[in-house]
C-alpha positions in Angstrom: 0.0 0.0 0.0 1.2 3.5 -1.3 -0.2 6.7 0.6 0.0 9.9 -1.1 -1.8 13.4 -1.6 -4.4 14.2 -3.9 -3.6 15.2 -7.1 -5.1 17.0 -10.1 -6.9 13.9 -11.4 -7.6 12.8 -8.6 -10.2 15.6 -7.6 -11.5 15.5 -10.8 -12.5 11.7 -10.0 -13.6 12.9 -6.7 -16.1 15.4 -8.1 -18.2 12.6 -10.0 -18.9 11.4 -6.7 -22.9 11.6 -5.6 -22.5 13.2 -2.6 -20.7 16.7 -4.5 -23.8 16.6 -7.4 -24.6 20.4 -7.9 -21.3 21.6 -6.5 -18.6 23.8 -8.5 -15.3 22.7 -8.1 -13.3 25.8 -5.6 -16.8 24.2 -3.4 -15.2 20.6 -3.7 -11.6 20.6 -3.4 -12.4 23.4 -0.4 -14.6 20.7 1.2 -11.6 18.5 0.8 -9.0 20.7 2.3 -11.1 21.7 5.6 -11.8 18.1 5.8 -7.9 16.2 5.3 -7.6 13.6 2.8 -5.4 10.9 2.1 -4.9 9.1 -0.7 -4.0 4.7 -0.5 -3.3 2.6 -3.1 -4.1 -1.2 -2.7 -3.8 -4.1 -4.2 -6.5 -6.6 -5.3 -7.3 -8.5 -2.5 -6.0 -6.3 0.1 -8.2 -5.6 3.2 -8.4 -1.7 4.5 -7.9 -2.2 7.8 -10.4 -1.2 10.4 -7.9 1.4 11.6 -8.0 3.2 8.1 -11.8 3.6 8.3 -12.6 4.1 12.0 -12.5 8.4 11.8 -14.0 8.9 8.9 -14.9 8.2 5.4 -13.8 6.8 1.5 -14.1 7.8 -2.1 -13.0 5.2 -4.5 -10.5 6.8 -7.1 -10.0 4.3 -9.1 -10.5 0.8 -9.4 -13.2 -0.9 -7.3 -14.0 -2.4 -3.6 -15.7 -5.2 -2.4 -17.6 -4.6 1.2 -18.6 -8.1 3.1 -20.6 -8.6 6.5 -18.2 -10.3 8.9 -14.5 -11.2 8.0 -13.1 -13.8 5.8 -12.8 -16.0 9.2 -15.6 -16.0 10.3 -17.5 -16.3 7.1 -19.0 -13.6 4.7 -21.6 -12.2 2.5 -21.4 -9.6 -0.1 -22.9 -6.7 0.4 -22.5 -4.1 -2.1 -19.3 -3.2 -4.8 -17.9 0.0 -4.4 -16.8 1.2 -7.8 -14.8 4.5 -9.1 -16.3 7.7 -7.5 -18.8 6.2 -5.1 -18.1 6.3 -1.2 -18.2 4.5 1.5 -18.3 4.6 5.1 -20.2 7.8 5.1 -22.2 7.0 8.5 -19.7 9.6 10.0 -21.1 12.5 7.7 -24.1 11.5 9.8 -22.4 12.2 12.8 -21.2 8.5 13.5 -17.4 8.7 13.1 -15.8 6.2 15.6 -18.5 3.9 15.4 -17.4 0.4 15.6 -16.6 -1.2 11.9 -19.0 -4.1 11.7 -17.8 -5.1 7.8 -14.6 -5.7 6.1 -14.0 -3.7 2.5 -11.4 -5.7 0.1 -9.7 -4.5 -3.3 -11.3 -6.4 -6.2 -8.4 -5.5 -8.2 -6.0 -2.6 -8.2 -7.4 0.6 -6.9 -7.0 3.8 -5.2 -8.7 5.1 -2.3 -9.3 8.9 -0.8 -9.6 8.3 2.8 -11.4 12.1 4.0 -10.9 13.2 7.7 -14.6 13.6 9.8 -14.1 17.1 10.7 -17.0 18.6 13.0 -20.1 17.3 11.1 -22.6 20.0 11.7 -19.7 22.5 11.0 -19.3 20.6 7.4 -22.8 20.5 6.5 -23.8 23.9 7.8 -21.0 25.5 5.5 -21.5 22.9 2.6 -25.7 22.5 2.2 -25.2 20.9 -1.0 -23.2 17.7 0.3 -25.9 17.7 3.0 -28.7 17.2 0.9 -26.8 15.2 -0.8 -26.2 13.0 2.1 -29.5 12.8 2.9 -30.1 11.5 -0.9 -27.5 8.8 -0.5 -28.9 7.8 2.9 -32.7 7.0 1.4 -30.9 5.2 -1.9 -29.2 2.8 0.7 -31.7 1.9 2.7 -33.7 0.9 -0.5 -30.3 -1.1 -1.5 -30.8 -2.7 1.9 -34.2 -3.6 1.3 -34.0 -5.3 -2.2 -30.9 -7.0 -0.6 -32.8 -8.4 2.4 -35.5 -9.4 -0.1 -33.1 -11.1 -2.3 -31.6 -13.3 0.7 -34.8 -14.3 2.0 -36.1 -15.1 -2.0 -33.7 -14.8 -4.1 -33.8 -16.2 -7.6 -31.2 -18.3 -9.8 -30.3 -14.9 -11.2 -30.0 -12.8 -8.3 -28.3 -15.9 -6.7 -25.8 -16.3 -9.8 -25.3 -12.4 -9.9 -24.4 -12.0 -6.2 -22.1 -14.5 -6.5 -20.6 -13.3 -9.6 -19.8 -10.0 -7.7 -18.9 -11.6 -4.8 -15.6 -13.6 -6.9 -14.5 -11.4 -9.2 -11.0 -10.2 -10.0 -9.9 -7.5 -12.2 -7.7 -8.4 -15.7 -6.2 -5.6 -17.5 -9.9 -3.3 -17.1 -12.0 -6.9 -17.1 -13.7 -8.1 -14.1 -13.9 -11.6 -14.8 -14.7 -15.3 -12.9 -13.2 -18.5 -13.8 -15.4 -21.4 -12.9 -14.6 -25.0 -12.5 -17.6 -26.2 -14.2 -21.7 -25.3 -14.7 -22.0 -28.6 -12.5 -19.6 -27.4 -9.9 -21.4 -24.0 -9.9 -24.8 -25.5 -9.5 -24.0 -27.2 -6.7 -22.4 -24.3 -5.2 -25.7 -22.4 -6.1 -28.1 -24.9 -4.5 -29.7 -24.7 -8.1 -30.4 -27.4 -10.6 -28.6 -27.2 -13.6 -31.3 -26.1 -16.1 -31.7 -23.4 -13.6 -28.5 -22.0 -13.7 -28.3 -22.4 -17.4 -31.5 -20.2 -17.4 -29.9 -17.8 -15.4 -26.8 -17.6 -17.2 -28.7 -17.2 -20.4 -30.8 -14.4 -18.8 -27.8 -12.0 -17.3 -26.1 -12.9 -21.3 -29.2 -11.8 -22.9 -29.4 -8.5 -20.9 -25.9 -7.4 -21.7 -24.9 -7.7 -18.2 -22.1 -11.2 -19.0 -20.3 -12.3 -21.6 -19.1 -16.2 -21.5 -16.4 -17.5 -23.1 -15.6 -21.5 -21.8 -15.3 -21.3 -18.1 -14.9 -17.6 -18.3 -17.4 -14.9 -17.4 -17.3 -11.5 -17.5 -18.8 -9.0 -15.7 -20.1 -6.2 -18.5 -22.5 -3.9 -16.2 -21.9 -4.6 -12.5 -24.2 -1.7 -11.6 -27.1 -3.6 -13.2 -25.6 -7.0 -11.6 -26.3 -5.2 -8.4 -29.6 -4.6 -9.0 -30.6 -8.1 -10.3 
């Protein structure tokens, strides 16, 4: 891991990010600078370290995350994939920094991460309404995330099964995410799905744009819409 300043590009990455929608760009990298940011370079499969993400919050730069319930120990579950100007960890913009980390976020492949400082949050929002509003739209978009999630565990289908797991396994060739499997059988069984099942799905998520298989390789064309399988 490689920690650094932010540089030119990397506000201009920064700036697609949701929460600065509506802002001008003196308003964003000024946000930045009262804040403190760092900037940390991982590679895929890395784990950012409770430490890292205990005072405050994350933009992606580059690249993408992975963010699972529990630890790899202990056993996980996907719960969303973090990809190039989307944060993370923003629960201390709602006043929450310090909070105990109850998830562990991995590199799916190469990335860069801004790491921001939580500053006094009422100062921050009161002299930036924008990103507070903001906020608040990001807040009501993940609690419907959380919903459809919840409602995909406790009925998921053969697609929303195959797609979570897709996401879930991933790594990152070249600009590719991609998955290797052993064999349709193996996956089935992995799945808890018939075969003609997953062969449904698999046609399905082709069909839609959202894979492309070639042999025992798949990849991942629109994770977004994966997501929201």
């Amino acid at each position: 891991m490689n920690s650094g300043k932010m540089s030119v590009e990397d506000y201009a990455a920064a700036a697609g990010c949701q929460l600065f929608k509506g802002c001008a760009d003196d308003e964003i990298k000024s946000f930045f600078d009262r804040s403190g940011v760092n900037v940390i370079s991982f590679a895929g499969g890395d784990t950012v370290s409770p430490e890292m993400r205990a005072n405050g919050w994350a933009i992606v730069i580059s690249g993408s995350v992975r963010i699972f319930s529990g630890s790899e120990s202990g056993g996980t579950m996907l719960l969303n994939v973090v990809g190039s100007g989307q944060p993370f960890d923003i629960s201390s913009l709602a006043g929450c920094a310090g909070s105990p980390v109850m998830s562990e976020v991995r590199a799916a492949g190469k990335c860069r991460v801004a790491f921001i400082g939580a500053m006094d949050t009422m100062l921050l929002m009161s002299e930036f309404p924008k990103v507070a509003a903001n906020c608040m739209a990001f807040f009501c978009g993940r609690i419907a995330f959380l919903n459809r999630k919840i409602h995909t565990l406790s009925r998921a289908t053969a697609e929303q099964k195959l797609a979570d797991f897709l996401l879930s396994e991933f790594g990152v060739e070249g600009e590719k995410a991609t998955v290797r499997i052993k064999s349709c059988v193996e996956l089935a069984v992995r799945l808890n799905l018939s075969r003609a099942s997953l062969y449904r799905a698999l046609g399905t998520l082709e069909q839609s744009g959202m894979i492309l298989r070639s042999g025992k390789l798949i990849e991942l064309m629109d994770v977004p819409a994966l997501q929201n399988v």
